[in-house]
N, C-alpha and C positions, 0 to 999 in steps of 0.2 A: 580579438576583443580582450580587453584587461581581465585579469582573474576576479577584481574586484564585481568589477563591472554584473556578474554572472552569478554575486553572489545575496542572490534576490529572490525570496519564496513569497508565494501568493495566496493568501485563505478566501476561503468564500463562505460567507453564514447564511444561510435560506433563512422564512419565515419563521418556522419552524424553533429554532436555533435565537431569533430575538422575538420569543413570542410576549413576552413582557419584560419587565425590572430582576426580577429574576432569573430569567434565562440570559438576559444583558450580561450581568454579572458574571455567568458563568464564563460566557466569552472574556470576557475581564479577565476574568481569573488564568480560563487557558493561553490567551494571550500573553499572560503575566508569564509564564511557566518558563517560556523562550528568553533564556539570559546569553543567548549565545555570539550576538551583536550582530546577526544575519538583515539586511536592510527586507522592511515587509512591506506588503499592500495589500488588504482587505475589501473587498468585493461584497458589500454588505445590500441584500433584500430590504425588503416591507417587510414592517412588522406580520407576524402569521394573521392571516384573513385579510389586511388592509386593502391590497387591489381587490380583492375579491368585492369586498364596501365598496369600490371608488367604482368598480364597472357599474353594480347596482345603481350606486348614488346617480353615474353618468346618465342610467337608460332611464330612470324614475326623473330625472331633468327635461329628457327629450320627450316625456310624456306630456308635459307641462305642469306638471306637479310638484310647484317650485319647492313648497312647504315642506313636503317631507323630501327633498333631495337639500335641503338646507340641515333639515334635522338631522338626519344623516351625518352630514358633514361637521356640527356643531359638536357630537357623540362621539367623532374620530378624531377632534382636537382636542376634545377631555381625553379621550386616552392617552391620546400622546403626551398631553399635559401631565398628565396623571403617572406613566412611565419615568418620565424626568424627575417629577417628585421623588417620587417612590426609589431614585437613582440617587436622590441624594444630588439633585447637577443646580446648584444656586448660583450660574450664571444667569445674568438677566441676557442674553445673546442668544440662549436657548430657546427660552418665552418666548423670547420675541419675534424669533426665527417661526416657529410652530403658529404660532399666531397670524403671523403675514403671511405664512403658505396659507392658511384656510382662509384669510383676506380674500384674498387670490383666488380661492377655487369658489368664493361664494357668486365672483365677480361672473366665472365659467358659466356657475349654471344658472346664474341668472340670465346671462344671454342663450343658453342652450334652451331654458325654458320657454324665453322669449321666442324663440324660431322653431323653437321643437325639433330643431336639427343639429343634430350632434355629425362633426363632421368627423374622420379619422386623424385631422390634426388634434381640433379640440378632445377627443376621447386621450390620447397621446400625453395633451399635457393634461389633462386632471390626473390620471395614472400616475407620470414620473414624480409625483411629488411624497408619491410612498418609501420610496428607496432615498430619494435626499434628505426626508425627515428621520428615517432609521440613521443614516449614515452620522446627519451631524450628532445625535443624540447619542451612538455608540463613541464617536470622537472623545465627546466631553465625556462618557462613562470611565475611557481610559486614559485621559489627562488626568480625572481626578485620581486615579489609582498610579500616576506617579508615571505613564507613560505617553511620553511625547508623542503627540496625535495632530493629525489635523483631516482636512475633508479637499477633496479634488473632484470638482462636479464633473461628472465625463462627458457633459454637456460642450468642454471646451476643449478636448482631443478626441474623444471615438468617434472616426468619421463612418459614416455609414452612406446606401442609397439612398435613403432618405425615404424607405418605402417606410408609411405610417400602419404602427399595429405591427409589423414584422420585418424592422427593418435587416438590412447583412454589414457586418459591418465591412468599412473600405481598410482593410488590413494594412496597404501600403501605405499610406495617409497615414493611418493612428500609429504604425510603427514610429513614424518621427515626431509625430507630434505629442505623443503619450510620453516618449522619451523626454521629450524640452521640458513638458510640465511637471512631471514625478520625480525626474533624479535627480534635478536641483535640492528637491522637500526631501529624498531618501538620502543625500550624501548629507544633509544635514542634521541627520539621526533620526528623523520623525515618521512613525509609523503614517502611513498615509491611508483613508478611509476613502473609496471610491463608491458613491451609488450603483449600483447593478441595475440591468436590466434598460438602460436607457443610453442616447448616444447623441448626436451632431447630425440634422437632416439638411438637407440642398440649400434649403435658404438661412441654415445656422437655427432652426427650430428644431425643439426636443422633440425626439422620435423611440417608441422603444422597441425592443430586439426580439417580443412575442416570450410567451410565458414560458419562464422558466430561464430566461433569457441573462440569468447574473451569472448562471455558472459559463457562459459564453462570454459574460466579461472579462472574468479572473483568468479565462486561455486569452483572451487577445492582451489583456495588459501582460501575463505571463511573454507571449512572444515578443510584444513591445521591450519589455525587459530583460530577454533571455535569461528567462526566472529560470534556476535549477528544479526548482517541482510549485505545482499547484495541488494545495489542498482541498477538497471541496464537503465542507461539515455538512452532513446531511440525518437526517431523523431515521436512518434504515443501516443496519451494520455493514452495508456494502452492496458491491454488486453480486445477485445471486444466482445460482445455478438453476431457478428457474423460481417464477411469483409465486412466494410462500404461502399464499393463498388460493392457488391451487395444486401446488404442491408442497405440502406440510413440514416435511423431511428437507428440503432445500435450504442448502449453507453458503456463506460467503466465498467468492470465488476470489483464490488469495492474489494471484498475478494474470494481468492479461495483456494482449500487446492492442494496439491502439485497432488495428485494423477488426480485431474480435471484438472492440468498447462499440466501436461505431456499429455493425451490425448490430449489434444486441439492442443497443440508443433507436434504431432506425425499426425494429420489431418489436416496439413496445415495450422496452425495459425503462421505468419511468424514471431510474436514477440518474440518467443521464441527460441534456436536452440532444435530441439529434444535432446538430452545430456546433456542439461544446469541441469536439477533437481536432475540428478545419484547421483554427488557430496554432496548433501545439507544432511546435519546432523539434527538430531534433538534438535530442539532450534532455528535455523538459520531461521532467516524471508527474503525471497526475497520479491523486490520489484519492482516495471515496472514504471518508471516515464517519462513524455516529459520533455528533456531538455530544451522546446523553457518554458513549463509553471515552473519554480522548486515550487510553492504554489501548484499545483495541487497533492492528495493522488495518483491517478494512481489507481495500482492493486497490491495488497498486499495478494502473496502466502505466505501459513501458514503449517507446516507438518502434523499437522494432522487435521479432517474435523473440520472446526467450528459449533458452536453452534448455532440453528437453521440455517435461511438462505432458500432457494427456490429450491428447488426438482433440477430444469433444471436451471443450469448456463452459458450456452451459445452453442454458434453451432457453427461448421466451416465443411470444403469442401475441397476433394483432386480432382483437375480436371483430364481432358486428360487420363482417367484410362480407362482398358478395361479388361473385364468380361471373367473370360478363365473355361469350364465346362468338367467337366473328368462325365461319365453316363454311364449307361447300366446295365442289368439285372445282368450280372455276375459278378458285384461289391457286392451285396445281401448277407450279411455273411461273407464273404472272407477277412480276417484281412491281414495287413500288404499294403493294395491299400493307404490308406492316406500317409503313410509312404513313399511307393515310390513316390506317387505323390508330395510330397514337400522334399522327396530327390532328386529328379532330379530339381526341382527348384532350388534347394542349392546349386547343383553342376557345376548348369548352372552362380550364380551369380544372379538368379533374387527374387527379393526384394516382399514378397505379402501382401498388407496391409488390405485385410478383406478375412474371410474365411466365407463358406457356406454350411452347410452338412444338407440334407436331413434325415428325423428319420428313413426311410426307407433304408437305404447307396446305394441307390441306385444313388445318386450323389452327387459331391463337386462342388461346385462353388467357385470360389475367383476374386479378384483383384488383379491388374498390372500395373505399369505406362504402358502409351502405348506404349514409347519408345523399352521398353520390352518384349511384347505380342508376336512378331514374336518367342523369342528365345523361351519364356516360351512354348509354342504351339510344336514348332521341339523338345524342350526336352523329354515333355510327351510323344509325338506320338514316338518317340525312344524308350522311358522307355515299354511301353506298345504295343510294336508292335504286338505280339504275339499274346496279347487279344483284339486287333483290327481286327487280321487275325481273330481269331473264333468267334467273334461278340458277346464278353463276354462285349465289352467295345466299344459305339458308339465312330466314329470317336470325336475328340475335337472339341469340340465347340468355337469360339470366339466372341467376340461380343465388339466392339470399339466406342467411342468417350462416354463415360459415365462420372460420377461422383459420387463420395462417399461423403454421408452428415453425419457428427457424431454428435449426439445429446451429450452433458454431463452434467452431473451433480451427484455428489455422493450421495445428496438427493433423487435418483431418488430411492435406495434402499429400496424395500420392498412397495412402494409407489405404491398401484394402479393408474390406469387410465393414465398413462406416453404414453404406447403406441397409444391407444387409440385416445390421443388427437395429438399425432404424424401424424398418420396413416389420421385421420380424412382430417387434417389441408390440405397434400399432396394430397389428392383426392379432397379437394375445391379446390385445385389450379390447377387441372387437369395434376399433374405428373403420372404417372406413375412408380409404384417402379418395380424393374427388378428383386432385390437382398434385403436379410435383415439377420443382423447380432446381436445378442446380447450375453453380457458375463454371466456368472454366477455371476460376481459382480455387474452386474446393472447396471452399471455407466457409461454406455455407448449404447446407439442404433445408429447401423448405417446403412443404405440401399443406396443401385445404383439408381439414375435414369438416365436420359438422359441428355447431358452434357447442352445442352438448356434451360432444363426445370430447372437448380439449380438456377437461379435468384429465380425463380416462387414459387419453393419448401422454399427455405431458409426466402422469407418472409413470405410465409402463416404460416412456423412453428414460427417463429418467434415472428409475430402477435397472433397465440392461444397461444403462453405462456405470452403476456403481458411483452417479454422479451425487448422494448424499453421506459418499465416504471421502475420509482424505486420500488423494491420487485417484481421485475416479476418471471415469472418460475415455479409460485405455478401451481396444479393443483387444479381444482375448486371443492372441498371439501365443500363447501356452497353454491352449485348450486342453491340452490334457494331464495338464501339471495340476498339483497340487501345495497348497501352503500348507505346513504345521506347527502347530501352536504345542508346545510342550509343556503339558502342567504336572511337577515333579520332576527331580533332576536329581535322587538318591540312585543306589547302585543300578535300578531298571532303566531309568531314566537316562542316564551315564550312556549305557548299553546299545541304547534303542538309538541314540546321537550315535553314536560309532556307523550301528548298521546303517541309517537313512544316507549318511554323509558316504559310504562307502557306494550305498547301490547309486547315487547321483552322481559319485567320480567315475564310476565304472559306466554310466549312461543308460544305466540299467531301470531307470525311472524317474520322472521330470518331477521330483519331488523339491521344496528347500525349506529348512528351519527359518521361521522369522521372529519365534518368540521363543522364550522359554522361563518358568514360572516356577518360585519356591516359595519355600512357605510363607514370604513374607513381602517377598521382590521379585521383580523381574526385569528383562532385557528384551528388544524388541528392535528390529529393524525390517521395516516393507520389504524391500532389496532383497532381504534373505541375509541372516546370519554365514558369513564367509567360514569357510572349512578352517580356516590361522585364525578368525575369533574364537569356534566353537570350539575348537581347541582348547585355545586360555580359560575357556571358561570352563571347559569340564576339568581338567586340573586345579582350576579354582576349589570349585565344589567338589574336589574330593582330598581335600586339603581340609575342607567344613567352613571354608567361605558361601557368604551370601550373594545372591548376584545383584542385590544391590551396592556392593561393594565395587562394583565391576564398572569402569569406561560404559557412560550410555545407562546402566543401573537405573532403575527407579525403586520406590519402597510403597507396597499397598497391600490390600487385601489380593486372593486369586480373584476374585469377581472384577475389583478395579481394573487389575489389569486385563483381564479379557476383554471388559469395555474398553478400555483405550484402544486396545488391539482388535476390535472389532471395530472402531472409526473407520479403519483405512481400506479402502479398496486390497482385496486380495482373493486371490485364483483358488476357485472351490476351497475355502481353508477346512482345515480337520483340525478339532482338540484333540488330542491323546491325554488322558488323564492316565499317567502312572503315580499317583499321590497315590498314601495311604489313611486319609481323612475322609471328612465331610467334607466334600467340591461343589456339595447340590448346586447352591447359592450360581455357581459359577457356570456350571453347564448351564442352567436358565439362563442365564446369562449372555453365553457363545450360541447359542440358538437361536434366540431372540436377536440376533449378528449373523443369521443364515449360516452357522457354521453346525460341520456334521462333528458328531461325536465314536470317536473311538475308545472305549474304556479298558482298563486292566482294573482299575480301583474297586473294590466289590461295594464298598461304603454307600456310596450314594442309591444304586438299585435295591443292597439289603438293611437299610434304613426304614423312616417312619414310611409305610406305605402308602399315606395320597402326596409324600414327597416326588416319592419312587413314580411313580404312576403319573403326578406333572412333568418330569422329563418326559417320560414317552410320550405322554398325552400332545405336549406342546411341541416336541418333533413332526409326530406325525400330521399337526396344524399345518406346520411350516413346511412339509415336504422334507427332512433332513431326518437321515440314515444316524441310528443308535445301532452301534456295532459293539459288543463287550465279550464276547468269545473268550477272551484272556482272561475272566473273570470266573471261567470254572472248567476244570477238564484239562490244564495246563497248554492250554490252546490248539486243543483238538476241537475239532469244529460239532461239538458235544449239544452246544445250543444250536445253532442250524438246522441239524438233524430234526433234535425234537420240534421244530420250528414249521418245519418240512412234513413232519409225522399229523402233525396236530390238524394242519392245512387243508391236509390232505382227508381228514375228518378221524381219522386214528384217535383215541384214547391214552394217555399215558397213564400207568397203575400203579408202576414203583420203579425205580431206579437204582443198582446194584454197581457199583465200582468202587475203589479207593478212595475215600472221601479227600483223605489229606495226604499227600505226595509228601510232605513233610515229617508228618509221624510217621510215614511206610518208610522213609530215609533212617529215623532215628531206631526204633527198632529194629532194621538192620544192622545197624549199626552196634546198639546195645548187645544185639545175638551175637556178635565176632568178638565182644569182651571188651568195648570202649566204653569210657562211665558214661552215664550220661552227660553230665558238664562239657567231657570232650566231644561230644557228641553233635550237642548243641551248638557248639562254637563253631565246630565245623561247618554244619549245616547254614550258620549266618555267612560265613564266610566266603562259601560255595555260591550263595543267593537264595537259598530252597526256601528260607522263612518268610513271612511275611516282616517290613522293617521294625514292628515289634512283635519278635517273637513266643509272647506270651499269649500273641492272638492264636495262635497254633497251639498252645501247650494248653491252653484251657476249651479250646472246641470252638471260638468263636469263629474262627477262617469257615470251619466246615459249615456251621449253622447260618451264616453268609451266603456260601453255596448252596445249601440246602433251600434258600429264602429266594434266591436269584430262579432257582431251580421251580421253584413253587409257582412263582407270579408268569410264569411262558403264559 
């Protein structure tokens, strides 16, 4: 196929996106932005609510209640009217057009009224007339703003079954046909506007594609045109790690391969419709973006899996489902039971979306919306009568008000410990699984609980994968490694890099640097800072460079950067604070980030005391170890001890050692006849001081420790 040929992208606007004149606009505008001369086609909805009106208007017709299904319709021609105004569209082709659509739809319910029978054609065509009237209306929004438009009813290439209310479309049919009629209009430079949601039935009547049904347009025209990607603008920032409405913490999931879209689409993740991916060819990139943000990437499906990436890529929940179990000894062997058991489902019309079989066959379980449980139950018990009489097959079991939670991710393949940390997560949250389902491709775990307990379940699992950090989902393959975040990179600082990078070569501890933080900047990589960067940078800094100066560098406060560096998924992290300031701000901060604290810094514990006291306080909330040892005693394990003593119900009365290992330096010092100046100098030089050593020369180091010392 020509390069030209392939150099063709697809947008799609929901309701939502042309919810009025203003929102029109905004499309306008985005649309305007692309000067790149890429040939487009636009996949344009009903206005936001329209169908929603037209169903109403239809059922309020078949009641025979012509009046107000007239009124109705006379209220959604002013709006539309009213839109075009308000657009600024002083074509009379527009009027005119809006006006003879609700000619037309009066004509509808006047005879629906008349018969009180709304049939699935006529519901069909009162509907499609939502998305033609957006379509030509957005056309003429972007003629007037100088870009060459026109409208392509898909009424006259998308061939479908011609099932009314849901129809599929006939993919090989629209591939040639959709081609004849669009890239003559796209080689001519004209953006082309295609109604969504509707298509070509058996005898050439409009039929549509079932709600939701436009973003299913914009893939089949994309495959028609071997579109390079499909954008689909929608009112939510993407696809996410799991309904932000039951899980609060839950972010946009940045890349997925198609085979994880479709599961997630098929368990209730509403961004998608389930049928949207069938169409997509290989090559074709979709994309999920908020129209309110257009700089934001969103979620970017890819055909096949990408390169590395995180085992678990998100979770979603089918509610209101209910648990139907076919059992009994005399299923043991006996081939062709599954068979009829999901042939009488099929013939009943009922829909099952997990299945459950026993290694023993001695029973199937499955799910059902619960709207359906009743028929699914009378089918079986029909199917099976016989071997209910002889008690080959216990009566059918039901069981209602449940939920199905699906794990996915295609990394999940071949990956131990997936379930494990699944299974775990669910029993700290005290769910209860009823039901568990897995494929032979991996890529999918999914179990029942109870329809209550899916808040409870969907975060715990959520939370053991780290899935509301960036790179969540891994499972912990380095379980007993540790990250560290280094806050200060003066001489201690320096020092402590040396040692960690030394015991991690030597294998002497699964330790790695992924941050490290001065007074103003920092540096940060997941991965772990390599042993040949941490290098340049400690030469850096001790040169009295910034590490914002550095390859990767950023510049904030220390609290900034902790947060950023607490986004990202990482393995038990630890701060080490060797600053010589006030950090308070910061440690709240890496706490509130599930991170433990190791201190050397005296500042923040010998500070204002209900500062002091909210670290601790707010560790021990979180579960997260305050380790500061190095903060008195020169890291003799001095607090411990008293720590130990106190516990253990002991009293502490007074405390006797060398307060300051620094004045016990200089004064030796002085005793063998060196001035003090040399003295001094030395002692910075060595490391013994604090980095201003004026904290030593005037008592404040020790009244630090004496304050650390106090508050055990």
């Amino acid at each position: 196929m020509p390069a030209q040929a392939r150099s063709v992208v697809v947008h799609k606007f929901g309701g939502a996106a042309l919810a009025d004149a203003g929102a029109i606009a905004g499309v306008v505008r985005l649309l305007a932005l692309d000067r790149t001369g890429t040939r487009r086609v636009v996949a344009a909805s009903a206005l936001m609510g329209v169908t929603d009106t037209l169903v109403q208007i239809a059922a309020t017709a078949a009641t025979g209640d012509l009046d107000s299904a007239l009124a109705g319709a006379r209220e959604l021609c002013a709006r539309h009217q009213g839109v075009a105004t308000d657009l600024l569209l002083d074509s009379p082709a527009i009027a005119e057009g809006i006006d003879a659509s609700f000619e037309a739809l009066e004509t509808l319910l006047e005879s629906v009224a008349g018969s009180r029978e709304l049939t699935p054609r006529m519901r069909d065509d009162i509907l499609a007339r939502g998305e033609r009237l957006s379509a030509a209306i957005l056309a003429a929004a972007l003629e007037r703003a100088g870009i060459p438009s026109t409208v392509a009813d898909a009424q006259e290439f998308l061939f479908t079954d011609g099932r009314a209310g849901n129809a599929a479309p006939d993919l090989a049919r629209t591939d040639a046909s959709a081609r004849a009629a669009l890239e003559p209009l796209l080689d001519r430079g004209l953006l082309v506007v295609v109604p969504g949601f509707i298509g070509i039935g058996c005898d050439g009547e409009v039929v549509t594609l079932g709600r939701g049904g436009t973003d299913l347009t914009a893939t089949v025209l994309a495959r028609a045109l071997a579109a390079d990607e499909v954008t689909l603008w929608k009112d939510v920032p993407g696809c996410m790690t799991a309904d932000p409405r039951l899980v609060p913490d839950a972010r946009v999931v940045p890349l997925l391969d198609a085979r994880e879209a479709s599961e997630l689409a098929y368990y209730g993740a509403k961004v998608l419709h389930p049928r949207t991916l069938v169409p997509l060819q290989q090559g074709t990139i979709l994309r999920i973006r908020p129209f309110a943000n257009p700089e934001s990437a969103g979620t970017t499906i890819v055909p096949g899996r990408p390169a590395g990436g995180s085992p678990v890529r998100a979770l979603s929940a089918i509610l209101k489902q209910a648990l139907v179990t076919v059992q009994g000894n005399g299923m043991i062997g006996v081939p062709g039971v599954a068979a009829r058991t999901f042939g009488a489902l099929a013939a009943t019309g009922v829909s099952v979306s997990m299945i459950s079989q026993a290694s023993s066959e001695h029973s199937i379980c499955f799910t059902v919306p619960e709207t359906e449980a009743a028929r699914a139950v009378a089918a079986l018990r029909e199917a099976f009568v016989e071997e209910i009489k002889r008690r080959e097959i216990d009566d059918i079991e039901l069981m209602t008000g449940l939920a199905t939670i699906a794990v996915v991710g295609s990394g999940m393949v071949h990956t131990p410990g997936i379930a494990a940390r699944i299974f775990n997560a669910v029993a700290g949250a005290e769910a209860n699984v009823v039901a568990i389902a897995q494929g032979a491709s991996e890529r999918i775990i999914s179990f029942v609980v109870d329809g209550g307990q899916v808040p409870a379940a969907l975060k715990a699992v959520h939370s053991a994968f780290h899935l509301h950090k960036v790179g969540g989902g891994k499972v912990g393959r380095r379980a007993q490694g540790t990250d560290i975040i280094l806050l200060g990179v003066g001489r201690v600082g320096r020092e402590l890099v040396n040692q960690i990078t030394a015991l991690a070569r030597d294998g002497r501890a699964l330790v790695r640097i992924v941050g490290l933080i001065d007074r103003a900047s920092w540096v940060f990589d997941a991965r772990g800072l390599s042993q040949r960067r941490l290098g340049s940078i400690m030469l850096h800094k001790q040169k009295g460079g910034a590490l914002g100066d550095m390859r990767g560098g950023q510049w904030g406060t220390a609290r900034e950067a902790v947060d950023a560096m607490g986004a990202h998924s990482l393995m038990r992290p630890v701060l080490i604070d060797v600053a010589s300031g006030d950090t308070g701000p910061a440690l709240v901060t890496a706490i509130s980030h599930d991170m433990d604290l190791v201190l050397a810094n005296k500042v923040p514990l010998a500070g204002d005391i209900f500062s002091a006291r909210a670290i601790l306080q707010d560790a021990r909330a979180r579960g997260r170890r305050v380790l500061h040892e190095a903060t008195v005693g020169a890291g003799l394990p001095v607090i411990d001890t008293l720590q130990q003593l106190m516990a253990s119900g002991d009293r502490v009365h007074s405390v006797e050692g060398c307060p300051s290992g620094t004045m016990g330096y200089l004064f030796s010092e002085m005793a063998r006849g060196r001035s003090f100046s040399d003295a001094v100098r030395n002692a910075m030089e060595l490391g013994y001081t604090e980095p201003d050593p004026r904290d030593d020369l005037c008592g404040l180091d020790v009244a630090r420790k004496g304050l650390i010392l106090g508050r055990l």
